[in-house]
N, C-alpha and C positions, 0 to 999 in steps of 0.2 A: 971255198966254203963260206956258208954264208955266218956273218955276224950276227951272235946271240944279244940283242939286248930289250932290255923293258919297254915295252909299246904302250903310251895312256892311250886311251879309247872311251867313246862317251856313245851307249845305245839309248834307243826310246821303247819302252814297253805299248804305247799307247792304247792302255787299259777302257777295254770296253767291259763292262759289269764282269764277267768271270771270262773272258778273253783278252788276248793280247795277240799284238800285230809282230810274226818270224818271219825271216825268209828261211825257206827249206836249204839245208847245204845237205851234200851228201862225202862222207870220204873212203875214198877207193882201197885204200890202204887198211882198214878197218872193214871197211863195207858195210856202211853204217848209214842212215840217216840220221837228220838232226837238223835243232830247229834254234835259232839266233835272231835275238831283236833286232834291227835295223840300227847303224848306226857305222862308224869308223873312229878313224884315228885323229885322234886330237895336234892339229895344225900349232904350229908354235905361235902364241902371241894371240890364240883364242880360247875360249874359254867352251867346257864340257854341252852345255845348252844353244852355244852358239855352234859347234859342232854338230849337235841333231838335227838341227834346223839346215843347219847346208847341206846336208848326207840325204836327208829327208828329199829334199828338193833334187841334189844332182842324179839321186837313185831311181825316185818314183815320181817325181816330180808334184811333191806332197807340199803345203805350208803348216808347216804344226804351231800352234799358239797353245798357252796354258801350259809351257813347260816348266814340270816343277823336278826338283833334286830328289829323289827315293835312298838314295845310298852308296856306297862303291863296294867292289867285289875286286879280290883277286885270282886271276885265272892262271892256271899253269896246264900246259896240255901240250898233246900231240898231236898233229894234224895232217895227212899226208905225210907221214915219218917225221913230218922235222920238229922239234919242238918247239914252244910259242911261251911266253910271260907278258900279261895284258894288266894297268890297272884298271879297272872298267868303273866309269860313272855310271851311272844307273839313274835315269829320268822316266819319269812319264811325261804324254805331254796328250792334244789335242787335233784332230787331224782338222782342216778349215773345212775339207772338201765331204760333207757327211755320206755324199752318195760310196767314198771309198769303204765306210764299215761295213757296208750290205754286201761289197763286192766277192766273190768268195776267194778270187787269186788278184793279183799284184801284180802284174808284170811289171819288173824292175832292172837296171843295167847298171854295175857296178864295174864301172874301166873297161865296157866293150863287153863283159859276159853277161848275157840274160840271166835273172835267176827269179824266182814266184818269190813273192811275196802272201802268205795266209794268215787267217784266222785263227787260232787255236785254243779252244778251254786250257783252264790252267787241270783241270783236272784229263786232259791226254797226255801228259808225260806224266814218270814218274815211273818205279818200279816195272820193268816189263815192258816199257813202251820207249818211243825215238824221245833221248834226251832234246831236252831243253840248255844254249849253254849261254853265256858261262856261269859253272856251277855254283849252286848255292841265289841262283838268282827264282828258284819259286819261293825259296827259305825267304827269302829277303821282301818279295810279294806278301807270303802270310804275314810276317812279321808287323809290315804297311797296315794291311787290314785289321790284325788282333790290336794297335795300338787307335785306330779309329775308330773300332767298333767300342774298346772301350773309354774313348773320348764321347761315347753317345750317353744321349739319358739312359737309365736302366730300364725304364719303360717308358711307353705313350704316356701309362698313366701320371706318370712324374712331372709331363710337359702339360699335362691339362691341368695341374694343381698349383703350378706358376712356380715350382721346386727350381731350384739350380740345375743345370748338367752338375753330373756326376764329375770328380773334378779326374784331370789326366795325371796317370800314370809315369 
């Protein structure tokens, strides 16, 4: 039997305007699709950022730069029957190689198994559709966004009157 214990893990969302870069997992057991940022498990004596950037690379053979911290999530789940406890960091970052945003699939190889790498609006998961995991990670996207938009001026016209930003929340 195998031993239950807590896995950190550090993924990159690398947010293109309303997409994000998953590879497709599918589980058999469930018979489920389902879609997972890139990323793995946090090496002892590295740190969460430094993690995406070597995962990025040993997977897709990607360099990601402009990686910034988004947040951490806790996962608890099932997968293939066994069960799983992740703390997950949660980054965005930047890919070097622009021609990979146009790309539509990923081929990517994680310990010997191929798996796609895609695109995905954030509006294709959700109710009715192939999760996104791990959970609470669109929550955590919106969240990102509603604190930026309102770190913005409340309008153009604020910026053309020489007004402050609006102050943040």
């Amino acid at each position: 039997m195998r031993e239950e214990k807590i896995r950190p893990v550090a993924v990159c969302v690398c947010r293109d305007g309303e997409r994000i870069l998953v590879m497709q997992g599918h589980d058999s057991q469930k018979d489920q699709t389902f879609y997972r940022p890139l990323g793995g498990t946090i090496e002892f004596g590295e740190c969460g950022d430094e993690t995406v950037r070597r995962e990025f690379y040993e997977e897709i053979t990607a360099v990601l730069t402009d990686v910034r911290y988004l947040g951490v999530l806790e996962s608890i789940y099932t997968y293939e029957g066994r069960r799983g406890h992740e703390i997950v960091l949660v980054y965005d970052g930047h890919l070097s190689d622009d021609h990979l945003y146009e790309k539509e699939v990923i081929q990517g190889d994680e310990l010997g198994r191929p798996f796609k790498a895609v695109w995905k609006r954030l509006d294709e998961f959700g109710e009715g559709k192939p999760p996104v995991y791990p959970e609470g990670l669109l929550e955590l996207l919106g969240n990102i966004a509603l604190k930026l938009e309102k770190s913005l001026p409340q309008s153009h016209e604020d910026t053309e009157k020489g007004d402050p930003p609006s102050p943040k929340r």
